[in-house]
C-alpha positions in Angstrom: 130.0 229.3 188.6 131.2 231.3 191.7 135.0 230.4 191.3 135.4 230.6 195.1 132.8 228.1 195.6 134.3 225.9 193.2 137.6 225.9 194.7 136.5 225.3 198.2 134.2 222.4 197.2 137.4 221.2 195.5 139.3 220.9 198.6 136.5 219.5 200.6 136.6 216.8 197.9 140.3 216.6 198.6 141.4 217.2 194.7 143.4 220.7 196.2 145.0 221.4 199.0 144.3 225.1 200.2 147.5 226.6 199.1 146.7 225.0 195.6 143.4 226.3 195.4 144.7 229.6 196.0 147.2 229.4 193.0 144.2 228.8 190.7 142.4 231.5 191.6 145.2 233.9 191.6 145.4 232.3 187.6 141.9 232.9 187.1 142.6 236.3 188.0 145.7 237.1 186.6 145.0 235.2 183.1 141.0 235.6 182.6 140.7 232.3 182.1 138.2 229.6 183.5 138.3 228.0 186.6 137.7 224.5 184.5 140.4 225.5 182.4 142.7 227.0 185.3 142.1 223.6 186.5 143.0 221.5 183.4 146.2 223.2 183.0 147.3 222.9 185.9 146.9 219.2 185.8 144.6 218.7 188.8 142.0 217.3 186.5 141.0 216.4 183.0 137.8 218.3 182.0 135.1 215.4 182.6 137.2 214.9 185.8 136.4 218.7 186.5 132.4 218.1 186.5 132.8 214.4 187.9 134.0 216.0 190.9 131.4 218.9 191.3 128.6 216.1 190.8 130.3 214.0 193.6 130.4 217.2 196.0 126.6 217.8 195.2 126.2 214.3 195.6 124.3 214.4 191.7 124.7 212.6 188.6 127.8 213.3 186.2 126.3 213.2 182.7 128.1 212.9 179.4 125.8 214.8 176.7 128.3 213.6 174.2 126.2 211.7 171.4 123.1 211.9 174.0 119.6 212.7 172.1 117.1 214.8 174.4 113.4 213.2 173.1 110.9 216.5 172.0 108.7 215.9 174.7 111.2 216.1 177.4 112.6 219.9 175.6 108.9 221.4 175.9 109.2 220.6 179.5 111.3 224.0 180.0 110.1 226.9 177.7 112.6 228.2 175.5 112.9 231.3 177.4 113.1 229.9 180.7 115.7 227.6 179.2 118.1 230.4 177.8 117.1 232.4 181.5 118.5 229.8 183.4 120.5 228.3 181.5 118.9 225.0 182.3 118.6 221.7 179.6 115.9 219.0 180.6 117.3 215.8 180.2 114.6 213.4 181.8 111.6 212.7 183.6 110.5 210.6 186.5 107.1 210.8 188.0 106.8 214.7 189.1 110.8 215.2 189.2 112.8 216.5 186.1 116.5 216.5 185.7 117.7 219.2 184.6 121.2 219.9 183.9 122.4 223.6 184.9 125.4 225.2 183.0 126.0 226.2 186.7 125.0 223.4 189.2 125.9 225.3 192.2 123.0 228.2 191.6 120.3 227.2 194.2 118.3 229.8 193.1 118.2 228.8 189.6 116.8 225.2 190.4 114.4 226.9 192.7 113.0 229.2 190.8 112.5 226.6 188.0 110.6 224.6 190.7 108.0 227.2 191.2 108.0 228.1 187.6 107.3 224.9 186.2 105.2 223.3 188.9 108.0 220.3 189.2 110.5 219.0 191.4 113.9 219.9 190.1 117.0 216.8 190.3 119.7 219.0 188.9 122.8 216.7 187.5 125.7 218.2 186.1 127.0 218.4 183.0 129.7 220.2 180.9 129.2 223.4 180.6 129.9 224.0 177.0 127.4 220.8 175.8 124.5 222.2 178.2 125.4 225.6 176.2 125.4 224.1 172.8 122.1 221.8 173.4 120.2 225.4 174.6 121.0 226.7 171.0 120.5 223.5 169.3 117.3 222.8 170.6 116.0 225.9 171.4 117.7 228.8 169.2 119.5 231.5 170.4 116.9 235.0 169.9 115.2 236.3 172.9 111.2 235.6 172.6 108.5 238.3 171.4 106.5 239.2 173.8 103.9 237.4 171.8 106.0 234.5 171.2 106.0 234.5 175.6 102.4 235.0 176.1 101.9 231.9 173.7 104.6 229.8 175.8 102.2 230.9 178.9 99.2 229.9 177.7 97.6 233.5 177.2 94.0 231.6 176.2 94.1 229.2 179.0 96.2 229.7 182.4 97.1 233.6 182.4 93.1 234.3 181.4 91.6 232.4 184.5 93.8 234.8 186.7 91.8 237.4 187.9 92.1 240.6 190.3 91.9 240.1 194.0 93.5 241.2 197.4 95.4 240.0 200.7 95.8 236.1 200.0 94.6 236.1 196.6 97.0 238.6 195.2 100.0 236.7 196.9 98.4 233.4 195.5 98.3 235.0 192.1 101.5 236.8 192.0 103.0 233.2 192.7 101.0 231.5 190.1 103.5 229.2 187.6 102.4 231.2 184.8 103.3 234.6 186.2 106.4 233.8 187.7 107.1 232.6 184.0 105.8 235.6 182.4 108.1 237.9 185.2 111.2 235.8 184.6 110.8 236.4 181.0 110.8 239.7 180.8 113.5 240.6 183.1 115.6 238.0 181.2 114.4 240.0 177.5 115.7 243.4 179.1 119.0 242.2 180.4 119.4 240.3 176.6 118.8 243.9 175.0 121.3 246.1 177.7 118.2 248.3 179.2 118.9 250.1 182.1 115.6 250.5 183.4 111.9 248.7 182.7 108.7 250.2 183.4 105.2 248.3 184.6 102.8 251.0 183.9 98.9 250.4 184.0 96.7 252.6 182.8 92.7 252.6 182.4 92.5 249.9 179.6 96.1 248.8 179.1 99.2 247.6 181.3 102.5 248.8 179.5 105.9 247.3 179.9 108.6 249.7 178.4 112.0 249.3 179.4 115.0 251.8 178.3 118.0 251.2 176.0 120.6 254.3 175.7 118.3 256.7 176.8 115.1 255.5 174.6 111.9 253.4 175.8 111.0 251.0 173.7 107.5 248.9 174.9 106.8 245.5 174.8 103.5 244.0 173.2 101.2 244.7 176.2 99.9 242.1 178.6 96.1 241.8 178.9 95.3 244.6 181.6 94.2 242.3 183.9 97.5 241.0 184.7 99.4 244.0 185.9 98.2 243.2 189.7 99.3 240.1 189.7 102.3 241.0 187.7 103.6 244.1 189.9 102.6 242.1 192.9 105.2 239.0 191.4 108.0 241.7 191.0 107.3 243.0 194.7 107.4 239.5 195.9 110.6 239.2 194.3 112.4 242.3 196.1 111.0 241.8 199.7 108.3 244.3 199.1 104.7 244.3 201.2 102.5 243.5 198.6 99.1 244.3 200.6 100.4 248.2 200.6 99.3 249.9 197.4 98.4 253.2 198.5 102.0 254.6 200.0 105.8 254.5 197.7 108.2 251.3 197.9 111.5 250.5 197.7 113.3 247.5 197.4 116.1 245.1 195.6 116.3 242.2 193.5 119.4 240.1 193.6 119.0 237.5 190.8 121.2 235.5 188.3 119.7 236.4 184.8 121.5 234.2 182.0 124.5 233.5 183.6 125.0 237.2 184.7 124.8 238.1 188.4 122.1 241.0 188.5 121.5 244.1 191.7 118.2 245.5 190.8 116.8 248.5 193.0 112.9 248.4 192.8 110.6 251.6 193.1 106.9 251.7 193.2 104.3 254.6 193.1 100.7 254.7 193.2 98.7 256.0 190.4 95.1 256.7 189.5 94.8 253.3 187.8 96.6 251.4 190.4 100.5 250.8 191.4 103.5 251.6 188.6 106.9 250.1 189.0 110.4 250.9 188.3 113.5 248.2 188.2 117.2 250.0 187.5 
């Protein structure tokens, strides 16, 4: 959680008084530890008190996973992979709405991107941190997915398979399909897991590579069906602010995006080739 966010939400909730919340960010910084615990110490709160008040200024739920059992059904609800991405734990269902509890409640971005990724409203409640972090590698593990293992989660025989070339509206339809925003989310969250520096979407006559770079070697993915690098390069170019109808000239752009609780500044170059656009993220 942005600790400045946390201590102004805080004040606004009238737990600290400015001068206050200043003193425990100048401990955060001076002693590396939590804000939570920052907190705790310094007697403002007891730890459930902590993420009581956060759910009150977010006007959410406070839940206690303590002793709480998550049923199967409601776990398949969020991929394992988008689970560990966003550090995200589906606790319950109601009609089209799922209630999700974030590890950080205040990432907007997080909720909304699980919106468009899983075709569901999103209700985030808040939880402790460390139980939402415990649950993930309970219920879901804690290795990064294959690529195989991803393509299965997306339904490679079904959804991914009905997507098809296209241009203008259809590409931007596509490159905002569920199952591609999964697919993107995925694989940026499998690079950041193994350090890489760089990833590479390259498509070439008959296949559509994905290579990304640890200390100074490429290592490639299992390849994608071909007909998805389109729609794939087009998601990525959505993502950085890029004109996606332009195929024929360079890009550049940049990704801001929080990638498993790490805040990540991705710079985003494209270049046409014979067999359509490749693309670069560093």
């Amino acid at each position: 959680m942005n600790n400045k966010q946390v201590a102004e939400l805080f004040i606004e909730q009238h737990v600290l008084q400015p001068s206050q919340a200043d003193d425990v960010l100048h401990e955060v910084d001076l002693n590396g530890k939590t804000i939570a615990q920052a907190m705790v110490d310094g007697g403002f709160v007891d730890e459930l008190g902590f993420y009581q008040t956060i759910a009150d200024g977010l006007a959410t739920e406070f839940v206690d996973l303590a002793g709480k059992e998550i049923a199967p059904e409601i776990l398949r609800l969020i991929p394992s992979g988008l689970a560990r991405l966003h550090r995200a734990l589906p606790i319950g269902i109601s009609g089209n709405t799922l209630r999700v509890a974030l590890v950080d409640p205040l990432d907007l971005r997080a909720a909304e991107d699980l919106r468009f990724a899983l075709g569901k409203d999103v209700d985030v409640v808040v939880a402790p941190g460390e139980q939402i972090e415990d649950r993930i590698k309970q219920y879901y593990g804690t290795d990064t997915s294959s690529m195989e293992e991803i393509l299965k989660q997306l339904g490679e025989a079904g959804e991914l398979l009905q997507l098809r070339e296209g241009d203008g509206a259809a590409v931007e339809k596509e490159a905002n399909a569920t199952p591609i925003i999964r697919f993107v989310d995925l694989i940026l969250y499998q690079a950041i897991q193994d350090r890489a520096s760089d990833i590479h979407f390259e498509p070439f006559e008959n296949e559509f590579k994905i290579r990304y770079r640890v200390d100074g070697a490429l290592y490639e993915m299992s390849p994608p069906p071909r007909h998805l690098a389109l729609p794939v390069i087009s998601r990525v170019k959505v993502m950085a602010n890029m004109n996606i109808a332009e195929r024929r000239l360079p890009q550049d752009g940049r990704i801001q995006k929080n990638i498993a609780g790490r805040h990540i500044d991705l710079r985003v170059s494209t270049l046409p080739t014979q067999f359509g656009e490749s693309l670069v993220l560093r």
